[in-house]
SEZAKOL-330747 format. One record per residue: residue number from 1; residue in one letter; x, y, z of N, C-alpha, C in turn. Coordinates in steps of 0.02 Angstrom, whole numbers, always signed. Example, Ala and Ser with C-alpha at 12.3 -4.5 7.8 and 13.67 -1.06 7.14 Angstrom:
% SEZAKOL-330747
+-----+---------+--------+--------+--------+--------+--------+--------+--------+--------+--------+
! num ! residuo !    n_u !    n_v !    n_w !   ca_u !   ca_v !   ca_w !    c_u !    c_v !    c_w !
+-----+---------+--------+--------+--------+--------+--------+--------+--------+--------+--------+
!   1 !       A !   +660 !   -284 !   +390 !   +615 !   -225 !   +390 !   +660 !   -165 !   +390 !
!   2 !       S !   +642 !   -112 !   +354 !   +684 !    -53 !   +357 !   +645 !     +2 !   +394 !
+-----+---------+--------+--------+--------+--------+--------+--------+--------+--------+--------+
END
This chain:
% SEZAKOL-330747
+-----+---------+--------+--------+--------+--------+--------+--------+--------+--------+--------+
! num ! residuo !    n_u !    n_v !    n_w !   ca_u !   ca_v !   ca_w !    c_u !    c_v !    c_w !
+-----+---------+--------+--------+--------+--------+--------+--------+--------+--------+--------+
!   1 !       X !    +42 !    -59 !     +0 !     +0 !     +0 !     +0 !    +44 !    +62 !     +0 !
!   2 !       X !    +30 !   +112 !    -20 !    +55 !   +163 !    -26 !    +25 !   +226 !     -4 !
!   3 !       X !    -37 !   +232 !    +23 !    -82 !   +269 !    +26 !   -107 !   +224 !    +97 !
!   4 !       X !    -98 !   +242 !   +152 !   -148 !   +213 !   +208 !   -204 !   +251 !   +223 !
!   5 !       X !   -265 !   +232 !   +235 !   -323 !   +265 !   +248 !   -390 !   +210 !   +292 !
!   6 !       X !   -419 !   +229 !   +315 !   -473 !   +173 !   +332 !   -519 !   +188 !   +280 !
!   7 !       X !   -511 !   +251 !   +228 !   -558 !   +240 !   +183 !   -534 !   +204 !   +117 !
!   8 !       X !   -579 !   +174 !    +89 !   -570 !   +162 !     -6 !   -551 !   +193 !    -66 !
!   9 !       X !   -524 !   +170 !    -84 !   -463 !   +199 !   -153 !   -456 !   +157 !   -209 !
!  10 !       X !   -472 !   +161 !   -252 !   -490 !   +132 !   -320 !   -466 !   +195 !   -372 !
!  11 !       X !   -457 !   +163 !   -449 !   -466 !   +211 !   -490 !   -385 !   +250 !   -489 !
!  12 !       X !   -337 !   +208 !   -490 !   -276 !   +239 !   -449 !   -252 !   +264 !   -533 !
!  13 !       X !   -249 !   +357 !   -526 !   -265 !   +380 !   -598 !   -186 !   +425 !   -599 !
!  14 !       X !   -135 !   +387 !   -598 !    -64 !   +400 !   -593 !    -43 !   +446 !   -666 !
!  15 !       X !    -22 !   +517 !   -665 !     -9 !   +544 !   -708 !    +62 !   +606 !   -695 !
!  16 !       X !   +111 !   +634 !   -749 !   +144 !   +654 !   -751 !   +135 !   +755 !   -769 !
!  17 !       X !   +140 !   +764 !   -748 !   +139 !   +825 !   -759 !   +206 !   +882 !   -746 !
!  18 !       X !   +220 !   +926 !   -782 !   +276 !   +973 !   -777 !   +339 !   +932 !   -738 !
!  19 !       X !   +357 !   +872 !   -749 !   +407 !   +840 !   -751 !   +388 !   +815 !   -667 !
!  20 !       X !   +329 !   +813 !   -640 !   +330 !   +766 !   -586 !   +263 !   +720 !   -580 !
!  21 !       X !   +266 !   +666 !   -540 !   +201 !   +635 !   -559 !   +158 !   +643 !   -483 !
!  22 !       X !    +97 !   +621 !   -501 !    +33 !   +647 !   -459 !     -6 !   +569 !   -475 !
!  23 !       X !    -41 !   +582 !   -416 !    -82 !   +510 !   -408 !   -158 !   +553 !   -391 !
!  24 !       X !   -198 !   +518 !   -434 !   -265 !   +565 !   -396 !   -316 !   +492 !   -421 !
!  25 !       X !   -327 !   +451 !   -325 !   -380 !   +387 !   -345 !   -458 !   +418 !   -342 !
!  26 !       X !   -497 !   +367 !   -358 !   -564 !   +396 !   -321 !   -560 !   +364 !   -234 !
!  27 !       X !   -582 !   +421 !   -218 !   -579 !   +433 !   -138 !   -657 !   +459 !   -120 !
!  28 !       X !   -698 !   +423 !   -154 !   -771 !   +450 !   -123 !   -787 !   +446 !    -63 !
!  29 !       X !   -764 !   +395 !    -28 !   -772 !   +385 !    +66 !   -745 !   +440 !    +86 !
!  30 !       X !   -711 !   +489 !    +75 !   -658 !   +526 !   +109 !   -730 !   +609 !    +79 !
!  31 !       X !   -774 !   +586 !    +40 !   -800 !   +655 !    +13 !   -772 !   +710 !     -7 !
!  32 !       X !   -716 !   +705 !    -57 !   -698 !   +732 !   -104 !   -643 !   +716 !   -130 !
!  33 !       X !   -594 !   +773 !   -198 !   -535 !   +735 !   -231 !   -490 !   +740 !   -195 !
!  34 !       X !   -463 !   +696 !   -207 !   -364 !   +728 !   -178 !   -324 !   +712 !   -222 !
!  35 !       X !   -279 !   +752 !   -230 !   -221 !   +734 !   -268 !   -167 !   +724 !   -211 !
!  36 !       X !   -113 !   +668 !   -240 !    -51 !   +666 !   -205 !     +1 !   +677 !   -262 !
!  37 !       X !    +78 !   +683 !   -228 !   +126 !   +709 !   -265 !   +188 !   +650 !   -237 !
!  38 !       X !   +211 !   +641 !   -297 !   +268 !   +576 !   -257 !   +318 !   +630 !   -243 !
!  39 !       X !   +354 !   +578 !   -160 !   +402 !   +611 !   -167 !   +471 !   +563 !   -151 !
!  40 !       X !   +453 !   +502 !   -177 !   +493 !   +451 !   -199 !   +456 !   +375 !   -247 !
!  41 !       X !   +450 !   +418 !   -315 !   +407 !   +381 !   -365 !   +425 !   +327 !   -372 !
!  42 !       X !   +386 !   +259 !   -354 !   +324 !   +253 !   -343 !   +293 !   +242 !   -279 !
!  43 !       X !   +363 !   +251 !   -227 !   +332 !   +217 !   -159 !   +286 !   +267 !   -119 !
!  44 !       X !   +325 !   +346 !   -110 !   +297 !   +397 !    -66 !   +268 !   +415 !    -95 !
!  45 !       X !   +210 !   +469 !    -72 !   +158 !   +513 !   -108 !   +134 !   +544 !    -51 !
!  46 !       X !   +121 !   +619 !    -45 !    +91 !   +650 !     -2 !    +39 !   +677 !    -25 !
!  47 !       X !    -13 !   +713 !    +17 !    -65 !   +738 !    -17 !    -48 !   +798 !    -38 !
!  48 !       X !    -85 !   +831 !    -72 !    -49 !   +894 !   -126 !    -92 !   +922 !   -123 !
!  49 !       X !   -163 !   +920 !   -147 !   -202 !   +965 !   -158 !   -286 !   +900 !   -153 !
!  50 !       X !   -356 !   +956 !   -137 !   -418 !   +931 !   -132 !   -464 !   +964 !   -165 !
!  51 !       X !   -539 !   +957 !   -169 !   -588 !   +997 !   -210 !   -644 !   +955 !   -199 !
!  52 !       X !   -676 !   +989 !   -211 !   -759 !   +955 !   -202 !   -787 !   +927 !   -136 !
!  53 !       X !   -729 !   +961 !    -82 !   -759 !   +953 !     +0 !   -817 !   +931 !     -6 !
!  54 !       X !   -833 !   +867 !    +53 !   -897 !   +863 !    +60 !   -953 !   +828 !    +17 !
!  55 !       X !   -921 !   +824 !    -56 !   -939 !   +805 !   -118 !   -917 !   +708 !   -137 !
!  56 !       X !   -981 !   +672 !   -141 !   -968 !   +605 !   -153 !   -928 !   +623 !   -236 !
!  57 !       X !   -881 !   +601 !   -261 !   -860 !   +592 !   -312 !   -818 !   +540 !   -338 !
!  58 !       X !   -802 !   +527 !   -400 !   -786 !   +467 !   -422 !   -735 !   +468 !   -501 !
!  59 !       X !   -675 !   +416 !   -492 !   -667 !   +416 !   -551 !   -629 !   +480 !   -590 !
!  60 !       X !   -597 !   +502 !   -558 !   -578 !   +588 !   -568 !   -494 !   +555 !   -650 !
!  61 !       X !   -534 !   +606 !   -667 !   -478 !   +614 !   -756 !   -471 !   +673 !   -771 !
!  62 !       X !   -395 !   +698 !   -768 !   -361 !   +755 !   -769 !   -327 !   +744 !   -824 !
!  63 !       X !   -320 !   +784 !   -909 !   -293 !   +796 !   -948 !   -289 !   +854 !   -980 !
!  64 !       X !   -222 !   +895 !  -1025 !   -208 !   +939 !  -1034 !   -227 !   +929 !  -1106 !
!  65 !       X !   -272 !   +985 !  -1131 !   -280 !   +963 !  -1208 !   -289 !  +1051 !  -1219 !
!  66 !       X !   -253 !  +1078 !  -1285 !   -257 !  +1119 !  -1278 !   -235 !  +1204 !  -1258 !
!  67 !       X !   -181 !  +1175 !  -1237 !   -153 !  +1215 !  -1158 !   -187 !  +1223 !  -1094 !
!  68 !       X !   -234 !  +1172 !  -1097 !   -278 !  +1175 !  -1037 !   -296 !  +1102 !  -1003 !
!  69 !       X !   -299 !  +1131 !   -943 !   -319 !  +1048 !   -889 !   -384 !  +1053 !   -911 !
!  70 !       X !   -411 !   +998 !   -884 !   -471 !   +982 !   -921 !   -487 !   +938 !   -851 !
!  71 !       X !   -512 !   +922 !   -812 !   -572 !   +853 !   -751 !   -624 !   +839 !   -767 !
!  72 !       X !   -622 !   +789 !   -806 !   -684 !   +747 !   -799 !   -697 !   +695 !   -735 !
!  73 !       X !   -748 !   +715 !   -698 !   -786 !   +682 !   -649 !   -835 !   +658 !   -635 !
!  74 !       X !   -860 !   +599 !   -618 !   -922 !   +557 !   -583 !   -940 !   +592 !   -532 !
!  75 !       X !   -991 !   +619 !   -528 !  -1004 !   +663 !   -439 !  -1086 !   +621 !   -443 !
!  76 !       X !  -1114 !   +629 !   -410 !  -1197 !   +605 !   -373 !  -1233 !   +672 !   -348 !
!  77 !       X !  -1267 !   +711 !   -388 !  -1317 !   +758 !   -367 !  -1384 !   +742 !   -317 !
!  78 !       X !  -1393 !   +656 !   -311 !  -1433 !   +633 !   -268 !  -1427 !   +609 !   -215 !
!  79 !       X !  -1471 !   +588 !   -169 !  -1466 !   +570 !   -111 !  -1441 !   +491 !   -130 !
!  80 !       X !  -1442 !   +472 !   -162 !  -1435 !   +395 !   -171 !  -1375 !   +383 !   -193 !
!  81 !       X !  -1303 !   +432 !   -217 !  -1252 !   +438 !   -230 !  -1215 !   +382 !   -270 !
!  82 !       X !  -1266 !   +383 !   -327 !  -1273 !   +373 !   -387 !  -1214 !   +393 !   -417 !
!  83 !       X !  -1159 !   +356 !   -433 !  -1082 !   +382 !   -472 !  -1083 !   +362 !   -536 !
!  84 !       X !  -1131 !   +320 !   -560 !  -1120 !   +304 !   -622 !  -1171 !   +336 !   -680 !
!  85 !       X !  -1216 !   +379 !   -654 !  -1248 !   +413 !   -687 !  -1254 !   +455 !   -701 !
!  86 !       X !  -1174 !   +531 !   -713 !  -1195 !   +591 !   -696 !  -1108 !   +620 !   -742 !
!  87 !       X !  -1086 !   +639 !   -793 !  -1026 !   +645 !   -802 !  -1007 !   +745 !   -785 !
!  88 !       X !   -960 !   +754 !   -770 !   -962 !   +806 !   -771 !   -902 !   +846 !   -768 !
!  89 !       X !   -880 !   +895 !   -805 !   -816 !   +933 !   -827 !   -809 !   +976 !   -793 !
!  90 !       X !   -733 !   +995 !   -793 !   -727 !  +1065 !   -772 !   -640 !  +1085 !   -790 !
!  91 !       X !   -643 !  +1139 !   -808 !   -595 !  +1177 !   -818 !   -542 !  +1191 !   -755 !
!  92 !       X !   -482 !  +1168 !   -760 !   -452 !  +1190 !   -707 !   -395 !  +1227 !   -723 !
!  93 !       X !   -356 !  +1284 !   -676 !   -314 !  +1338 !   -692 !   -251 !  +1287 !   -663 !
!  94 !       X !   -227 !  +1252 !   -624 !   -169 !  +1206 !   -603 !   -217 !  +1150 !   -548 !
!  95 !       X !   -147 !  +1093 !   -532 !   -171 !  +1048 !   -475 !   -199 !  +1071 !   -429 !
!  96 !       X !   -177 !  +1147 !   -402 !   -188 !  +1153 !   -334 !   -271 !  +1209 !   -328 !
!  97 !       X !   -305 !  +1190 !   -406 !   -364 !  +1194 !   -417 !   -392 !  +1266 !   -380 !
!  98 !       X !   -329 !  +1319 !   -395 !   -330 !  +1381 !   -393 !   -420 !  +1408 !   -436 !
!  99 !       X !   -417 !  +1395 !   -480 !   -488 !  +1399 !   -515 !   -519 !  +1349 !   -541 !
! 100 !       X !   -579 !  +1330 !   -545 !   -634 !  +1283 !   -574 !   -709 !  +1307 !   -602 !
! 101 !       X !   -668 !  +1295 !   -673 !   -744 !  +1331 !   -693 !   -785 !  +1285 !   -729 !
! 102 !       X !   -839 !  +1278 !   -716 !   -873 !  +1195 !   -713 !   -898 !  +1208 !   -791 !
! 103 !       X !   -941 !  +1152 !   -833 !   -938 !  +1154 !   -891 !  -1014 !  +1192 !   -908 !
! 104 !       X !  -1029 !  +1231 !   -930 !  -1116 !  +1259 !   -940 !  -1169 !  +1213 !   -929 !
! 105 !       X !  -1157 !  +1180 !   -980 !  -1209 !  +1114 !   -961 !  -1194 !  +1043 !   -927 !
! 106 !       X !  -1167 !  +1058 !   -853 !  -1149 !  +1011 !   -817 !  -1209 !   +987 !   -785 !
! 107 !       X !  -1236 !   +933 !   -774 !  -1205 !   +874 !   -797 !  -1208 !   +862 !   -890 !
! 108 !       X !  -1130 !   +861 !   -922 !  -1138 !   +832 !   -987 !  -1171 !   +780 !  -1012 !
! 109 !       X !  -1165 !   +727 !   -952 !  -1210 !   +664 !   -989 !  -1239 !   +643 !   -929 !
! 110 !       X !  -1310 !   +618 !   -936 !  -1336 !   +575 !   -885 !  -1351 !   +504 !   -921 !
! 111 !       X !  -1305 !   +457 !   -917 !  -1342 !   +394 !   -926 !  -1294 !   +352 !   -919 !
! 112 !       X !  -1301 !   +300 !   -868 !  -1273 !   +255 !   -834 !  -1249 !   +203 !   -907 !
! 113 !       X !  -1253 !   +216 !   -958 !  -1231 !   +168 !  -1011 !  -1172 !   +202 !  -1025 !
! 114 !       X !  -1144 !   +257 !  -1006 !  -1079 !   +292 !  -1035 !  -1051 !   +369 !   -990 !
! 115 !       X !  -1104 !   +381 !   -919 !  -1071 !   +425 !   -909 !  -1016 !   +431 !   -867 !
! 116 !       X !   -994 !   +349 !   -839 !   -942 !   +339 !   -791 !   -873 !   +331 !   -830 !
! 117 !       X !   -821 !   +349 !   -831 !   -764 !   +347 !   -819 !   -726 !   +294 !   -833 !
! 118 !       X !   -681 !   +250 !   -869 !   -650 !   +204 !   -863 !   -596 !   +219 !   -888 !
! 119 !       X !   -562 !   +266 !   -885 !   -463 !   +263 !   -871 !   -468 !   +347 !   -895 !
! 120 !       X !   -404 !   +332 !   -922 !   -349 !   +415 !   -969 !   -393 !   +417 !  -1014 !
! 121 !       X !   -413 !   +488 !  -1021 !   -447 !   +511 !  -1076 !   -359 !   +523 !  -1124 !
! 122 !       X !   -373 !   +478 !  -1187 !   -314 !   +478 !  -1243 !   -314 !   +500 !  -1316 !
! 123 !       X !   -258 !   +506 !  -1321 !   -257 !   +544 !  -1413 !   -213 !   +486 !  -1462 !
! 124 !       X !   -268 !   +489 !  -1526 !   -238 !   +447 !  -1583 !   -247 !   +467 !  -1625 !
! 125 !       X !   -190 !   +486 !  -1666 !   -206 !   +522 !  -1731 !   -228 !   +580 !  -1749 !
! 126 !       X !   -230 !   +616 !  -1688 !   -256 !   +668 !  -1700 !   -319 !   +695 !  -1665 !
! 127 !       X !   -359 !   +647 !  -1629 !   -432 !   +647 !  -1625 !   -410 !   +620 !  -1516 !
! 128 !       X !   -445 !   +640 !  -1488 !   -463 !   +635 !  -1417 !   -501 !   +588 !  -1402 !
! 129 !       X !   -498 !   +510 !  -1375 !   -542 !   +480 !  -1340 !   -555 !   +485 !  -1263 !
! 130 !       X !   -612 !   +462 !  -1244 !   -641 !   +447 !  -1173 !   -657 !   +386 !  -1173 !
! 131 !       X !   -638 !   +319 !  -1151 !   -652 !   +295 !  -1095 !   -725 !   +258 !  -1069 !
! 132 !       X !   -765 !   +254 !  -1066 !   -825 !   +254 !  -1024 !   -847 !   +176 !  -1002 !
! 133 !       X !   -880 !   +161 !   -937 !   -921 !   +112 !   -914 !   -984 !   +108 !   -933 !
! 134 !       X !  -1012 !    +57 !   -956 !  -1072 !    +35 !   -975 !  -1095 !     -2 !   -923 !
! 135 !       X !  -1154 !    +10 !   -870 !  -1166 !     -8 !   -803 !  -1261 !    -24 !   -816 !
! 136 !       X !  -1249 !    -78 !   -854 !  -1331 !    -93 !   -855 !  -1323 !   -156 !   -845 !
! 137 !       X !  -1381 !   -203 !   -847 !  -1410 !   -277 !   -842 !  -1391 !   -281 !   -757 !
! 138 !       X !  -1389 !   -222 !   -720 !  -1364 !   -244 !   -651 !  -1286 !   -275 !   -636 !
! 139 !       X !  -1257 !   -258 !   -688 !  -1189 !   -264 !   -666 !  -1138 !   -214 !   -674 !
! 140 !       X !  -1090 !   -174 !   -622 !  -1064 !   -138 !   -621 !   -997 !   -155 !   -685 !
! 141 !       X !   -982 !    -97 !   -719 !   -951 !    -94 !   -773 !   -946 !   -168 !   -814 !
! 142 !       X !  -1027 !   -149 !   -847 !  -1030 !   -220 !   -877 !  -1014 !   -234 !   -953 !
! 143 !       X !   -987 !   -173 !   -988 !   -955 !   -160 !  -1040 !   -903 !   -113 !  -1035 !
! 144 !       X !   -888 !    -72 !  -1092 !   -830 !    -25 !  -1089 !   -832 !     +8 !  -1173 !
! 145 !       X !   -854 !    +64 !  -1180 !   -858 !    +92 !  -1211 !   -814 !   +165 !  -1254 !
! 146 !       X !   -765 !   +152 !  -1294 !   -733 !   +212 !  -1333 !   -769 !   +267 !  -1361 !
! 147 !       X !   -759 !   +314 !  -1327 !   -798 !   +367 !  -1378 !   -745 !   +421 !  -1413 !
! 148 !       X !   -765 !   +445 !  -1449 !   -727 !   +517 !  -1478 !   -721 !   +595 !  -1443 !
! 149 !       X !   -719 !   +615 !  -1429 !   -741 !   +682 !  -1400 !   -714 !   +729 !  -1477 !
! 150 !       X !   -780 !   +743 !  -1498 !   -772 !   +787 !  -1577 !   -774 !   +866 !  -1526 !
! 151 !       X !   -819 !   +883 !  -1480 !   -807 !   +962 !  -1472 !   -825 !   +961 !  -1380 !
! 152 !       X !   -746 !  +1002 !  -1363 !   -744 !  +1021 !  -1293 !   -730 !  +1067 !  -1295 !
! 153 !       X !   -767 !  +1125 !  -1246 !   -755 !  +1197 !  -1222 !   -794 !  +1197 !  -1149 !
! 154 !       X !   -786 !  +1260 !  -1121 !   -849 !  +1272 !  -1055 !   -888 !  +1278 !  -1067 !
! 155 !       X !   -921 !  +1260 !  -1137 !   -989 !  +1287 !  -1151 !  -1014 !  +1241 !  -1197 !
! 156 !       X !   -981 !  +1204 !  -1251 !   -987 !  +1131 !  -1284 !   -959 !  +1061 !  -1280 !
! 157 !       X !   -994 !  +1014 !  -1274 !   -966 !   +946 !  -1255 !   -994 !   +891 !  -1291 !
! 158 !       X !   -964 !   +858 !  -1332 !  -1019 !   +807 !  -1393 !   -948 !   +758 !  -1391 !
! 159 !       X !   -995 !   +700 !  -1398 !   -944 !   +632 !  -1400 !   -987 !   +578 !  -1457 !
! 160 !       X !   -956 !   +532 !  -1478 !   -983 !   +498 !  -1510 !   -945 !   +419 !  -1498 !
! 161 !       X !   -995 !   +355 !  -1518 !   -976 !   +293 !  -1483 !   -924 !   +273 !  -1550 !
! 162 !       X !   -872 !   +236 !  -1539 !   -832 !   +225 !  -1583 !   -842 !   +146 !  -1578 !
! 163 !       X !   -835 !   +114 !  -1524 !   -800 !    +52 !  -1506 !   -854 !    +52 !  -1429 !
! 164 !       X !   -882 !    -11 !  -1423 !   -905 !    -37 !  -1366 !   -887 !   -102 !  -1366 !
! 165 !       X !   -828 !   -121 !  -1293 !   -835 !   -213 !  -1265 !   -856 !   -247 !  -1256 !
! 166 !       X !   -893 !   -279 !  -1273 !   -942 !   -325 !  -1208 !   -927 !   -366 !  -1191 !
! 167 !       X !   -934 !   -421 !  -1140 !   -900 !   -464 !  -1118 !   -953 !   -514 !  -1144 !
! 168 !       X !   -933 !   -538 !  -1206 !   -985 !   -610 !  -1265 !   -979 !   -665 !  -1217 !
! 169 !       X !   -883 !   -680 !  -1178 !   -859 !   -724 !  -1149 !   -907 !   -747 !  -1087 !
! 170 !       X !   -966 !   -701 !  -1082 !   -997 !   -708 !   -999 !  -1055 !   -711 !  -1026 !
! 171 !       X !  -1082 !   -790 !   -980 !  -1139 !   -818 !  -1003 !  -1205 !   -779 !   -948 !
+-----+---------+--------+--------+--------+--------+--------+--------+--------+--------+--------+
END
């Protein structure tokens, strides 16, 4: 372990930035993000920075596209803290989440077939993918879905399905 806590940590979303690396898991027991900062990669990590106090969240994806950070997050607007049904962006000015300016039409997607999270939002060829969990028939991430992201700003957000997994192998 590298991280002791009595709470849960999943989602361990290990990334490099300005020549040092940062660990930021989902930490929803703890009610909100944290980022840590190694300070002997890969064993130490301290905490660095937080956001969304108080806030069940999930699944947190930090990428620079642009000249700009970019967080995509799972949060739960309900009492039932619902993570897989709710996607939602935000603009950030650095780690230490000096500014956050959330996306206009947050929540971008509501639907538990694609609005959760499943790794690095990545680039091929030119073009930006996301990632996503497909969480129906009652089983948690019961597919896995590639999408495109054709247009991101604070004010537009459109994706399209490229590639969905399913597990054929499971009877």
């Amino acid at each position: 372990d590298i991280i002791s806590s009595k709470n849960h940590y999943s989602y361990p979303f290990i990334f490099n930035y300005e020549n040092k690396y940062y660990l930021m898991p989902e930490s929803y027991q703890s009610k909100r993000l944290e980022i840590y900062i190694s300070t002997d990669f890969p064993y130490k990590w301290k905490l660095y920075s937080t956001a969304f106090n108080g806030c069940y969240v999930a699944d947190p994806t930090i990428f620079l596209y642009k000249n700009s950070l970019w967080l995509f997050i799972n949060k739960s607007s309900e009492p039932f803290n619902d993570l897989s049904s709710e996607l939602y962006i935000y603009k950030i000015s650095d780690l230490k989440f000096s500014s956050i300016v959330p996306h206009k039409k947050n929540p971008v997607i509501i639907d538990s077939k694609k609005a959760r999270n499943a790794g690095n939002v990545f680039e091929k060829n030119g073009k930006l993918y996301r990632p996503s969990q497909s969480n129906i028939k009652s089983v948690y991430g019961h597919s896995l879905n590639i999408s495109e992201i054709t247009k991101l700003s604070c004010d537009l957000y459109e994706e399209k399905l490229v590639k969905k997994i399913e597990p054929n192998f499971y009877k």
